[in-house]
C-alpha positions as CSV (number, residue, x, y, z in Angstrom):
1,X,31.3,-4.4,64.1
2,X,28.0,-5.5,63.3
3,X,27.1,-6.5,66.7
4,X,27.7,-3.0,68.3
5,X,25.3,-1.1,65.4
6,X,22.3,-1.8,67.3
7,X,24.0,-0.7,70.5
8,X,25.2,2.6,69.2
9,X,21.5,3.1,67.6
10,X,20.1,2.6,70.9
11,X,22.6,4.7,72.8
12,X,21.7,7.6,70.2
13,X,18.1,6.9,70.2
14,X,18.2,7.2,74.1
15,X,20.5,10.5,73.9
16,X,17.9,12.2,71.2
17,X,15.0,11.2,73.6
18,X,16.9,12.9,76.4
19,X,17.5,15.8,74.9
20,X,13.6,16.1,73.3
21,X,12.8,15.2,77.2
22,X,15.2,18.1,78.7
23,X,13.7,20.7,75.8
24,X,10.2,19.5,77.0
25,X,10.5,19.9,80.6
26,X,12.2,23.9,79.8
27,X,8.9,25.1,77.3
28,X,6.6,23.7,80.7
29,X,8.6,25.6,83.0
30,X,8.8,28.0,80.9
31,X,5.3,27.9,80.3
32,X,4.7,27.8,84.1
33,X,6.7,30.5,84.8
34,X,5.3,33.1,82.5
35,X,1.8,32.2,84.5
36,X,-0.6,31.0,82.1
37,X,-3.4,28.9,83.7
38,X,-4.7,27.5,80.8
39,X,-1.6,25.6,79.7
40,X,-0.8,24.5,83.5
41,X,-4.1,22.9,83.2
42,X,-3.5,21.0,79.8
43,X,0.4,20.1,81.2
44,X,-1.6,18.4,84.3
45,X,-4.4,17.2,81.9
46,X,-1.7,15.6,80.2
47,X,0.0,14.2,83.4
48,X,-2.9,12.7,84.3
49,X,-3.7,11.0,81.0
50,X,-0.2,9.5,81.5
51,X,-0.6,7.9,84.8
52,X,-3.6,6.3,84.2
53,X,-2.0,4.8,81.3
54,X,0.5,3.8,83.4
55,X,-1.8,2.4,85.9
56,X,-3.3,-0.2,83.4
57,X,-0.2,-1.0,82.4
58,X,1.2,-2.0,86.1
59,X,-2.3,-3.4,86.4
60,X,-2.0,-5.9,83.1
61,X,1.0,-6.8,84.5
62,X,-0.1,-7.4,87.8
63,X,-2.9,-9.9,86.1
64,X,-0.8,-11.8,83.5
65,X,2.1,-12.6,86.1
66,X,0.1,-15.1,87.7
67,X,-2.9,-16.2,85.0
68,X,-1.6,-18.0,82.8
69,X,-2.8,-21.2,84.3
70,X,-6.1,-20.2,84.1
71,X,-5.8,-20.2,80.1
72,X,-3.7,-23.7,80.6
73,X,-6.7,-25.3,81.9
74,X,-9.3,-23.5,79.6
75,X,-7.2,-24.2,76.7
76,X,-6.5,-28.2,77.7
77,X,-10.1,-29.0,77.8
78,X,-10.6,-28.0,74.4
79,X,-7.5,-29.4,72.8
80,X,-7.6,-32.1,70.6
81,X,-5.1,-34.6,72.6
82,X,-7.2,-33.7,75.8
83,X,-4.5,-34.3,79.0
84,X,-5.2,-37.0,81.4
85,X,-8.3,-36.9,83.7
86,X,-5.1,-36.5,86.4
87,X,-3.1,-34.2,84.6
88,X,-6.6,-32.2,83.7
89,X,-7.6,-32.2,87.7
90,X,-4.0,-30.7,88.5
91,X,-4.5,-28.0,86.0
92,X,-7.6,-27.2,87.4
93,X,-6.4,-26.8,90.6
94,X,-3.5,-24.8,89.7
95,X,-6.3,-22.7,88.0
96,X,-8.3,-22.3,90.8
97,X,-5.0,-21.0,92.9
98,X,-4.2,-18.8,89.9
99,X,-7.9,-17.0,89.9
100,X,-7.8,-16.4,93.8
101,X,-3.7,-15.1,93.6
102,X,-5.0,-12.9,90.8
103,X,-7.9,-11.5,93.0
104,X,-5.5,-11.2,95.6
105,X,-2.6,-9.0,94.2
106,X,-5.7,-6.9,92.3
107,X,-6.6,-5.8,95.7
108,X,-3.2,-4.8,96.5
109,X,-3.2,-2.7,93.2
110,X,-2.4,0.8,94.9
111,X,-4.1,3.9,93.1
112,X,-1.5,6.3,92.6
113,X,-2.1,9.8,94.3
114,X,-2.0,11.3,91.2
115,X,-4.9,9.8,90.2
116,X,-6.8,10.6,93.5
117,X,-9.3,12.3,91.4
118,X,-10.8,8.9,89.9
119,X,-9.6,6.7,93.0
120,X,-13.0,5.9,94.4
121,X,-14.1,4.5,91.0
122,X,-10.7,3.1,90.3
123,X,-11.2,1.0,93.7
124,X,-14.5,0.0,92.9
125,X,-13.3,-1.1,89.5
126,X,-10.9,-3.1,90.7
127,X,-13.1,-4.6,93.4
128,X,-15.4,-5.8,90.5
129,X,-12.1,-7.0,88.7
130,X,-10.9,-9.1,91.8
131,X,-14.8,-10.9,92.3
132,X,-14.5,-11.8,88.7
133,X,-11.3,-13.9,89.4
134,X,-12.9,-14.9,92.7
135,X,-16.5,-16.1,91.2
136,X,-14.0,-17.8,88.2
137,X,-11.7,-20.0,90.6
138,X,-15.0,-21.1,92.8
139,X,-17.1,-22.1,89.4
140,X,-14.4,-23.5,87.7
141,X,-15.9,-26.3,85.4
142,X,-14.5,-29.7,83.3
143,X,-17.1,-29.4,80.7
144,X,-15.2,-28.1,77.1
145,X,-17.3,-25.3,76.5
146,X,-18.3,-24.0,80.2
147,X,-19.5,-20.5,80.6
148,X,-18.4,-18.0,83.6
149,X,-21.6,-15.8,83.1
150,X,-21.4,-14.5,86.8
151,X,-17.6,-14.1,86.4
152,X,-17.9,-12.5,83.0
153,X,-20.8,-10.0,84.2
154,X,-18.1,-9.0,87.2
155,X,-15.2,-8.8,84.7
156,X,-17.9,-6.1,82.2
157,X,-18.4,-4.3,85.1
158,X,-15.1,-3.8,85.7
159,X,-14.5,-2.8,82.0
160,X,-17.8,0.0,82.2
161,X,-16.6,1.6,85.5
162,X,-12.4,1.9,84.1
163,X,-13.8,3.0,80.6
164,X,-15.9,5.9,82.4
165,X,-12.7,7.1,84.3
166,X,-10.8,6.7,81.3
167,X,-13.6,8.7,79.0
168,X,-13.6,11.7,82.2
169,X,-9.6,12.0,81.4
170,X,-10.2,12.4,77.8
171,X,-8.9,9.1,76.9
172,X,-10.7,6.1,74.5
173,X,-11.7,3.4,77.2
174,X,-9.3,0.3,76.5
175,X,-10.3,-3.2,76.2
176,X,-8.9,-4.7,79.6
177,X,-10.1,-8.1,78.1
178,X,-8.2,-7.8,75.1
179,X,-4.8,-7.0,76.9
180,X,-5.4,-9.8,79.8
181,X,-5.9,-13.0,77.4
182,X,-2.4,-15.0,77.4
């Protein structure tokens, strides 16, 4: 019996959302319906804020699929059992592959057409964002405490350009850098 309690919670908590969602979707017809601008505007205010949100989501999923052995290597260097000079050299290289896969699917990161709005800065963004893992996989380094400067100035700009699309939706600008770290 115990085993189906969090089953039944979650079936309930999915029904209550359901119904919260149907109720939702009747006061915005509703509200369309009875022809007032001014809360179309804030329904597709909203919408908007939601599929950008959405966008960095699918876009820090894109990234961490494929970087973690980027961190591998960063992180072996610095360990205190340090892997072999061969073991270290494969890592690398599977490093190197990770950076250019990562700036690979980041250029195939569509902008949704609801965000048409911001897609010219979005593209740009991510343009910066797929140079940074670019400049990072040619510039990889063996030495413990190595510096990407050029790689970490691409990766800013990134972060400036999303944070000024997320600050014209009348959202807080998130910390990509924060959410990407394995």
């Amino acid at each position: 019996m115990k085993r189906f309690l969090p089953l039944v919670m979650l079936l309930v908590f999915v029904f209550v959302a359901a119904c919260s969602n149907n109720e939702a979707n009747d006061t915005s017809t509703n509200a369309n319906n009875s022809g007032s601008t001014e809360e179309a505007s804030e329904a597709s205010e909203t919408d908007v804020k939601s599929d950008l949100l959405d966008f960095q989501m699918n876009l820090i999923q894109t990234i961490n699929k494929s970087d973690s052995p980027i961190y591998a290597f960063e992180a072996a260097k610095v360990a205190e059992e340090k892997p072999s000079d061969e073991e270290l050299a494969t890592m690398k290289s599977d490093a190197e592959a990770a950076a250019k896969k990562v700036a690979e699917d980041v250029r195939g990161v569509e902008v949704p057409a609801e965000l048409d709005t911001y897609k010219s800065d979005i593209e740009a963004a991510l343009e910066d964002l797929a140079k940074s893992y670019e400049t990072r996989a040619a510039n990889l380094s063996d030495e413990p405490e190595a510096t990407y400067e050029e790689s970490d100035a691409q990766f800013a700009s990134f972060e400036e350009k999303m944070a000024t699309v997320y600050e014209d939706a009348g959202l807080t600008a998130p910390s990509f850098s924060a959410d990407l770290v394995d």
